[in-house]
DRENDO-1510 file (C-alpha; in Angstrom, 1 decimal, always signed):
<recs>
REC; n; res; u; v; w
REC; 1; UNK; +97.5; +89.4; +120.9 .
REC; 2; UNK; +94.6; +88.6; +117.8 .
REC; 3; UNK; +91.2; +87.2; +118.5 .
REC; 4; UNK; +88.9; +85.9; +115.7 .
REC; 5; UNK; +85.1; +86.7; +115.5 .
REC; 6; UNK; +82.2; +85.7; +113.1 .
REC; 7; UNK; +79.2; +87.8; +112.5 .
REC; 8; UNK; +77.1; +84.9; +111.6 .
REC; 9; UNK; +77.2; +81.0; +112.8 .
REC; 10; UNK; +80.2; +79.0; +110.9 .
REC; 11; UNK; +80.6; +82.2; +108.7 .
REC; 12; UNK; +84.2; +83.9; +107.6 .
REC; 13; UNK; +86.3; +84.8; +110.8 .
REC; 14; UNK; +87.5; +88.0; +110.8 .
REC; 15; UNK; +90.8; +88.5; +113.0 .
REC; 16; UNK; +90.7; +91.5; +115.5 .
REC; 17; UNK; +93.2; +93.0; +118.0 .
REC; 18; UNK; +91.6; +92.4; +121.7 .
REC; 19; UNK; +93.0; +95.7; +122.8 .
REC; 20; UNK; +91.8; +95.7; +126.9 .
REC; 21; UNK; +89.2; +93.3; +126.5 .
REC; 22; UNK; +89.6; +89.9; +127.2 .
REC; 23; UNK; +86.5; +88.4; +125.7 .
REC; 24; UNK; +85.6; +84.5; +125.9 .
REC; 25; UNK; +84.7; +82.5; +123.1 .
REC; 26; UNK; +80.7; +82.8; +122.4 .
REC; 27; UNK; +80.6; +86.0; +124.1 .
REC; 28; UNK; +79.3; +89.0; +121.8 .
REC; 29; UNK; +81.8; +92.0; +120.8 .
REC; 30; UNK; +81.8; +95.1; +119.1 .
REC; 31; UNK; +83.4; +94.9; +115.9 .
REC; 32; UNK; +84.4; +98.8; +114.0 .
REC; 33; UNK; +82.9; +98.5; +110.6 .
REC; 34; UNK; +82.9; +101.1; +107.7 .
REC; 35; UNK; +78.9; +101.5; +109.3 .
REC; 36; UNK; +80.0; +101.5; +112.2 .
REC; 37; UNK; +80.2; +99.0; +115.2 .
REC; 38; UNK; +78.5; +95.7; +114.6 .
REC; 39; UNK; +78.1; +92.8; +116.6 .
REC; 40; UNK; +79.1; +89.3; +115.9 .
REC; 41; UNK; +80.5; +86.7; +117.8 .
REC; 42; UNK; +83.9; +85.8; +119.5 .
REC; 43; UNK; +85.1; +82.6; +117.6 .
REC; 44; UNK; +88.9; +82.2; +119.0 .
REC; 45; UNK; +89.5; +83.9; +122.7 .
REC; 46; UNK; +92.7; +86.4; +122.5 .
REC; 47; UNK; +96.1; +85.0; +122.6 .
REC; 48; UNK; +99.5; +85.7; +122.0 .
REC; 49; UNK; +100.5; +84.4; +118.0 .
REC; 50; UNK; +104.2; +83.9; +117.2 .
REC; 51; UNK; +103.7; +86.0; +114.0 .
REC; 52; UNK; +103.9; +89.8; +114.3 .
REC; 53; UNK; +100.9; +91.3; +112.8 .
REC; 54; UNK; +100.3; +94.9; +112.5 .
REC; 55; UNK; +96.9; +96.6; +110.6 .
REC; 56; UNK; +94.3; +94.6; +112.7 .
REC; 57; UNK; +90.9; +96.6; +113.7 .
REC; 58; UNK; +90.9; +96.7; +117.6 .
REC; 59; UNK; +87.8; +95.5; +119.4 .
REC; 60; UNK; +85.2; +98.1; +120.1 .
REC; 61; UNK; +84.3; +96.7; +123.8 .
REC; 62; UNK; +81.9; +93.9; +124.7 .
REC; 63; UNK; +78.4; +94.1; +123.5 .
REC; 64; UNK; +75.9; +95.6; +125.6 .
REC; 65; UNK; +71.9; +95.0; +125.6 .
REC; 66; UNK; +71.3; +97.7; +123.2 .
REC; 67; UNK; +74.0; +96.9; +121.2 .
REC; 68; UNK; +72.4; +93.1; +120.8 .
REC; 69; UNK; +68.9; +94.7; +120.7 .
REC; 70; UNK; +69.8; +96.8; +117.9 .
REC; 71; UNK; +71.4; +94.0; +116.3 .
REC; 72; UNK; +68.4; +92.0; +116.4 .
REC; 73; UNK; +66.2; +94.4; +115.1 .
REC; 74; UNK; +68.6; +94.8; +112.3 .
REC; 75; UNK; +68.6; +90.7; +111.3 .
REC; 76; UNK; +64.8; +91.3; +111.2 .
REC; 77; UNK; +65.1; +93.8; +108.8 .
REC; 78; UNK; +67.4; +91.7; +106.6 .
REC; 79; UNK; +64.7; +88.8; +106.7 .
REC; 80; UNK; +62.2; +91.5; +105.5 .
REC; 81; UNK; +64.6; +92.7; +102.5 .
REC; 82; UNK; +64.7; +89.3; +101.6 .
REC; 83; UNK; +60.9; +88.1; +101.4 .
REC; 84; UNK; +59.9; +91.4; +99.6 .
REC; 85; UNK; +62.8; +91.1; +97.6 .
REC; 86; UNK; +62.4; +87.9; +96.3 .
REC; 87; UNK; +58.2; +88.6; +96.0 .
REC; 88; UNK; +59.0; +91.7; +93.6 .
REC; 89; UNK; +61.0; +90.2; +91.4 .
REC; 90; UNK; +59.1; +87.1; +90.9 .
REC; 91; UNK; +56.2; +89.7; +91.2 .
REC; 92; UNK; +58.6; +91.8; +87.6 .
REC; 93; UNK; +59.2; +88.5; +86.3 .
REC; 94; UNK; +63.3; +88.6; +86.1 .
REC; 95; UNK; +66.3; +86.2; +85.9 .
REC; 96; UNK; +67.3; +87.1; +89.3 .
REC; 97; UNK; +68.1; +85.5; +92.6 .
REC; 98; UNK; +68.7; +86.9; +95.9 .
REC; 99; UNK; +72.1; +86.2; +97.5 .
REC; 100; UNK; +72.0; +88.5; +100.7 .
REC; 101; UNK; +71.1; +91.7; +101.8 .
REC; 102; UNK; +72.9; +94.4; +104.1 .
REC; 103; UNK; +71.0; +96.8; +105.9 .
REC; 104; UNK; +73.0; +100.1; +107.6 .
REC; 105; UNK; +70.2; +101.6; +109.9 .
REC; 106; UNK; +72.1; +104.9; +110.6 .
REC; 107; UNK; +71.4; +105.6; +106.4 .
REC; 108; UNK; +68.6; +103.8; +106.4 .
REC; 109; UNK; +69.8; +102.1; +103.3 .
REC; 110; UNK; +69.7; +98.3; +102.0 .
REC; 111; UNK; +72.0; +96.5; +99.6 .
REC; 112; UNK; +70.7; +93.0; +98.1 .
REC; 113; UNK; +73.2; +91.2; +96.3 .
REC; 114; UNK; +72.0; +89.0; +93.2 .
REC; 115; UNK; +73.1; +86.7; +90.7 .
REC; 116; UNK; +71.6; +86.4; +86.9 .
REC; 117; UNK; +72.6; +84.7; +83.9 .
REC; 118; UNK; +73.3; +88.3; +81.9 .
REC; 119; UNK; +72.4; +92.1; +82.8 .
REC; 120; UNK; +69.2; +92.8; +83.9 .
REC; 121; UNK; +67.0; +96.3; +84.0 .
REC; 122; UNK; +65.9; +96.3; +87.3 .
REC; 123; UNK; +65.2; +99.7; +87.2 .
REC; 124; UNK; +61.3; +99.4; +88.2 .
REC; 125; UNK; +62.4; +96.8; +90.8 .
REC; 126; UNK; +64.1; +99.6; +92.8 .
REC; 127; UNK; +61.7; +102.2; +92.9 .
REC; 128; UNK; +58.9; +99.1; +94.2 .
REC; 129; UNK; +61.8; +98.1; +96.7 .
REC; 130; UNK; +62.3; +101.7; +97.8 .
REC; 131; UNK; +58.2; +102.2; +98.5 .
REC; 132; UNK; +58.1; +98.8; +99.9 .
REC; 133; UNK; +60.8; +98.9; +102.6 .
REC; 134; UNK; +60.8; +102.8; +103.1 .
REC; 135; UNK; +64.3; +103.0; +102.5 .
REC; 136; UNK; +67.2; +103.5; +99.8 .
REC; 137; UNK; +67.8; +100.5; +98.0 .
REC; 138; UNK; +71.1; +99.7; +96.4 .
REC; 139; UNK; +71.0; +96.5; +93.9 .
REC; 140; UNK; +74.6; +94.8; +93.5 .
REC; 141; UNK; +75.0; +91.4; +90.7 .
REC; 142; UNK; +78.1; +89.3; +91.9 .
REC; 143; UNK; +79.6; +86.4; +90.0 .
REC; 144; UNK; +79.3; +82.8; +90.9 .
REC; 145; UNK; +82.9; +83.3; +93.5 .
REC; 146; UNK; +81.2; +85.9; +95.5 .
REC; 147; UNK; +77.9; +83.7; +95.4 .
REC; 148; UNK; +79.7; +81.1; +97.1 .
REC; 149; UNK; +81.2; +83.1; +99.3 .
REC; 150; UNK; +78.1; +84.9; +100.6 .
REC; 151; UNK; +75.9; +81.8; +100.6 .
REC; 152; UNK; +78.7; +79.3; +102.3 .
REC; 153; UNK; +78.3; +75.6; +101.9 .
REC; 154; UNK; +80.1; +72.5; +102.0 .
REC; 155; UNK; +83.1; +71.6; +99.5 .
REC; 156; UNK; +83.9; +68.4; +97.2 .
REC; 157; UNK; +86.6; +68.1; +100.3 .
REC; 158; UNK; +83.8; +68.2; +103.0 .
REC; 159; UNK; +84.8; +70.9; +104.8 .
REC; 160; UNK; +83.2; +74.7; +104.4 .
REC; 161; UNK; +84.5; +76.3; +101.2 .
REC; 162; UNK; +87.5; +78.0; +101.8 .
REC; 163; UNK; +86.0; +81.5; +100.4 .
REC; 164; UNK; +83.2; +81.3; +103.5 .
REC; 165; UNK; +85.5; +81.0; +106.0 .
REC; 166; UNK; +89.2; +82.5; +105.6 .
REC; 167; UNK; +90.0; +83.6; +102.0 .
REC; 168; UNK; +89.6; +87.2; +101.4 .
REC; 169; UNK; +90.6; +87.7; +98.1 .
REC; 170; UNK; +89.9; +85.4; +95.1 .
REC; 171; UNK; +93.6; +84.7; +93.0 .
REC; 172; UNK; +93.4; +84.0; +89.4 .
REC; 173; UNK; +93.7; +79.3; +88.9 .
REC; 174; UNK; +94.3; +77.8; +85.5 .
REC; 175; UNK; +94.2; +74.3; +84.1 .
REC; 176; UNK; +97.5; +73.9; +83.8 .
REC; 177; UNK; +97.7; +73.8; +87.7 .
REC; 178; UNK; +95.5; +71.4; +87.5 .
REC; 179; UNK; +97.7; +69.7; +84.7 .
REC; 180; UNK; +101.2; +70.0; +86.9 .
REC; 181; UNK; +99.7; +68.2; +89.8 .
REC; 182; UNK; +98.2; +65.2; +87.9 .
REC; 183; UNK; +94.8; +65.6; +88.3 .
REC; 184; UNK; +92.0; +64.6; +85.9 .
REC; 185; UNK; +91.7; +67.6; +83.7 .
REC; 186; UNK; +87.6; +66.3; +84.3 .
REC; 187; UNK; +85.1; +69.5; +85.1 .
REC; 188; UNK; +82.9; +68.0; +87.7 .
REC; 189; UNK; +86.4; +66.6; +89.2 .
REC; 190; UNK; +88.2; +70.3; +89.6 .
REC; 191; UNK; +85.4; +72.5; +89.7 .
REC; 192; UNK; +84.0; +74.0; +93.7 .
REC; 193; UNK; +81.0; +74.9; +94.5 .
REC; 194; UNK; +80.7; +77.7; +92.3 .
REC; 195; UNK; +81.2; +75.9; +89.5 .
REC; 196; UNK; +84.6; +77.7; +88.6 .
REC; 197; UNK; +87.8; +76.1; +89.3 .
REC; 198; UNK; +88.9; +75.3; +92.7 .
REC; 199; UNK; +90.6; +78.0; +94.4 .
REC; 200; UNK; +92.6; +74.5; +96.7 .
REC; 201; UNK; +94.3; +74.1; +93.0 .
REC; 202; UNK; +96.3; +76.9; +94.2 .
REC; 203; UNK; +97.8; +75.9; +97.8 .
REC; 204; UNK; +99.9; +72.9; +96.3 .
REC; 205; UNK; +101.1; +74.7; +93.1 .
REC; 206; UNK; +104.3; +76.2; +93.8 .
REC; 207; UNK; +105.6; +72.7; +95.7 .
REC; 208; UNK; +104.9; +71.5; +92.1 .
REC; 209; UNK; +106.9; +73.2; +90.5 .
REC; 210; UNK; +109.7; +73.4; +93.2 .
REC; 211; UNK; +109.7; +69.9; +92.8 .
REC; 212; UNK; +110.0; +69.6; +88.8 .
REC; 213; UNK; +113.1; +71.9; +88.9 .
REC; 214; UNK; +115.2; +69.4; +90.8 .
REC; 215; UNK; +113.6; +66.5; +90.2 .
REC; 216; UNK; +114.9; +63.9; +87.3 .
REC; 217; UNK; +112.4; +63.7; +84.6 .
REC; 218; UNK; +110.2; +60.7; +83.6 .
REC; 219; UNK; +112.5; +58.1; +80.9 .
REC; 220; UNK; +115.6; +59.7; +83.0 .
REC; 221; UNK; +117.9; +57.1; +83.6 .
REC; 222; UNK; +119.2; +57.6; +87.2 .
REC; 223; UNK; +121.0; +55.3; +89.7 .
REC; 224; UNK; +119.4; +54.5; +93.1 .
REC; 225; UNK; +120.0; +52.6; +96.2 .
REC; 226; UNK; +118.1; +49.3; +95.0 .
REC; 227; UNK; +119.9; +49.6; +91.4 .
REC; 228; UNK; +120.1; +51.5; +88.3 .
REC; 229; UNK; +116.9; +52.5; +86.3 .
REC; 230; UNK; +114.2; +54.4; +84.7 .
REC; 231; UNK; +112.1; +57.2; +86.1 .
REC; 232; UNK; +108.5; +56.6; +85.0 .
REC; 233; UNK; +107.3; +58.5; +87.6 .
REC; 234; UNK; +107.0; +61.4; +90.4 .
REC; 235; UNK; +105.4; +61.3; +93.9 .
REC; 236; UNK; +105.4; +65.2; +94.6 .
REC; 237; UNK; +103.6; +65.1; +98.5 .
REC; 238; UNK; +106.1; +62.3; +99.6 .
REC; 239; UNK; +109.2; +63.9; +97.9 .
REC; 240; UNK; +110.1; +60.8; +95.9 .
REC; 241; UNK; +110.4; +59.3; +92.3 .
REC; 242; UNK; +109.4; +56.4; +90.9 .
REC; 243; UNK; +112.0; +54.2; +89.4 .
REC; 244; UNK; +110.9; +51.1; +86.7 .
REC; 245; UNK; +114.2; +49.0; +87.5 .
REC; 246; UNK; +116.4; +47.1; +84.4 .
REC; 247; UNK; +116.6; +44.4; +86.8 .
REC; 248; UNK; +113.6; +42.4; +86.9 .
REC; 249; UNK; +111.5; +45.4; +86.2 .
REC; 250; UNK; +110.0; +45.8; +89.4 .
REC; 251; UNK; +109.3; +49.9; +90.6 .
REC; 252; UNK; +109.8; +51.0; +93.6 .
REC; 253; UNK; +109.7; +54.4; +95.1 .
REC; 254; UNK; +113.3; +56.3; +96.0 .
REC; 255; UNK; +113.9; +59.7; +97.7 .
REC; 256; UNK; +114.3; +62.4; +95.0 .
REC; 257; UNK; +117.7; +63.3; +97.1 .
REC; 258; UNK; +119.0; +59.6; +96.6 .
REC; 259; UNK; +118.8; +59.6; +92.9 .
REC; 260; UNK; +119.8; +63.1; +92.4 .
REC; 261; UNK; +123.8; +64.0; +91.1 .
REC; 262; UNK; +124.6; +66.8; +93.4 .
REC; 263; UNK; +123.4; +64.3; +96.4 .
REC; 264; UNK; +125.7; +61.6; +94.8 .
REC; 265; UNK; +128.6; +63.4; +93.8 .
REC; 266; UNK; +128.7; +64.5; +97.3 .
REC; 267; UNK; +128.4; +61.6; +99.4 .
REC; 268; UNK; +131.1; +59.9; +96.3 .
REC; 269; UNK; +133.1; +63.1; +97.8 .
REC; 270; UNK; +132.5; +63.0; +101.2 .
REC; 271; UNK; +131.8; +59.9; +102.4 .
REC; 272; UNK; +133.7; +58.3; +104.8 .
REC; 273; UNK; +135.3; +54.7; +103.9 .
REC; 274; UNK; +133.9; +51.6; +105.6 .
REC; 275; UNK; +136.6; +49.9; +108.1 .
REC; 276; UNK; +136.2; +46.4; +107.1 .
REC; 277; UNK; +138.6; +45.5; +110.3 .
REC; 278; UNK; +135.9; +47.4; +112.6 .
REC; 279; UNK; +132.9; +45.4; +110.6 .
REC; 280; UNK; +135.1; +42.2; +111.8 .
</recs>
């Protein structure tokens, strides 16, 4: 059984096993946490999944009226982090921008997460922060991926970016992924949100490259079911090549197992004769 909950409206889902709760979607949950258990929200009700996953966190219980009390008091406290955070620093006059900010109220201690062009002493910030919110303050700079990630938005697909809402680890994309799948090498065309390469270049990649190890290679000439002639091009999501052909010219677009060798030389081996007196 898994079950998938959000701690904040169209955030990242985080995957849970139910345990003896069966919790509806909407209803509030208890989720362990390294601080503890926090609330969020049930996204997708428990149900059986085909794949057997082991390691999940198991739901805590259903969330009572102190737990939600406690968690509203701590969303408060956030807000508050934020404002005073983002009046100090304008307040110490640095390159910095508020991202989010934790709060753990059993340490009393708040993270805010920034971005800034380069490092920044923000040494005096903390000690205002610290007399100002009557707490620890911990200051953390991300990079643009984790900015993305904690502030969500929408994609150049139009869906939410896939860092907000399901990936949980950023892997390493290069141009040249871009390059083996034909796309514009063109920054505003490949770049996300963040400004960094799509992480989507990714997904696709290893079809691409499935593909060009059996596929014939452009100015190949191959054979195929409308004629002999040139391949001048490949059509990776449809599986298929596209053949210029010496008669006439004209292209057209063949399966890459009909103008392959091992797929001829087996159905020139295999193939069973045509019974002209059964055509009759």
């Amino acid at each position: 059984m898994m079950m998938a909950v959000s701690f904040t409206r169209y955030g990242r889902l985080y995957y849970l096993d139910p345990g003896d709760h069966s919790p509806k979607v909407g209803d509030k949950v208890l989720v362990p946490t390294d601080a503890g258990n926090e609330v969020a929200e049930c996204i997708w009700a428990p149900q059986w999944v085909s794949e057997d996953v082991g390691g999940l966190p198991v739901c805590a219980g259903m969330a009572g009226d102190e737990h939600l009390s406690r968690d509203e008091s701590n969303r408060r406290r956030r807000a508050e982090a934020r404002s005073v955070s983002k009046r100090l620093i304008k307040r110490h006059e640095l390159p910095m921008k508020v991202i989010g900010v934790d709060y753990v109220d059993e340490e009393n201690v708040y993270t805010v997460y920034f971005s800034a062009p380069h490092r920044v002493d923000f040494r005096a910030l903390v000690r205002d922060l610290a007399r100002n919110l009557r707490a620890r303050v911990e200051l953390r700079q991300i990079g643009p991926r984790d900015e993305a990630r904690l502030q969500g938005g929408i994609g150049p697909c139009g869906r939410d970016l896939c860092c907000a809402t399901f990936l949980k680890d950023f892997e390493p994309v290069s141009v040249r992924m871009a390059k083996d799948q034909d796309l514009p090498v063109n920054p505003l065309r490949i770049a996300g949100a963040c400004g960094r390469l799509m992480c989507c270049l990714k997904y696709e990649h290893p079809l691409y490259g499935e593909f060009r190890a059996t596929a014939p290679r452009t100015g190949l000439a191959v054979d195929t079911p409308e004629g002999p002639g040139v391949v001048v091009g490949h059509n990776v999501p449809s599986d298929s090549v596209i053949v210029r052909l010496n008669d006439g010219g004209r292209r057209c677009a063949c399966s890459k197992a009909s103008v392959c060798a091992p797929r001829q030389a087996y159905e020139a081996e295999y193939a069973e004769p045509v019974d002209d007196a059964a055509e009759d």
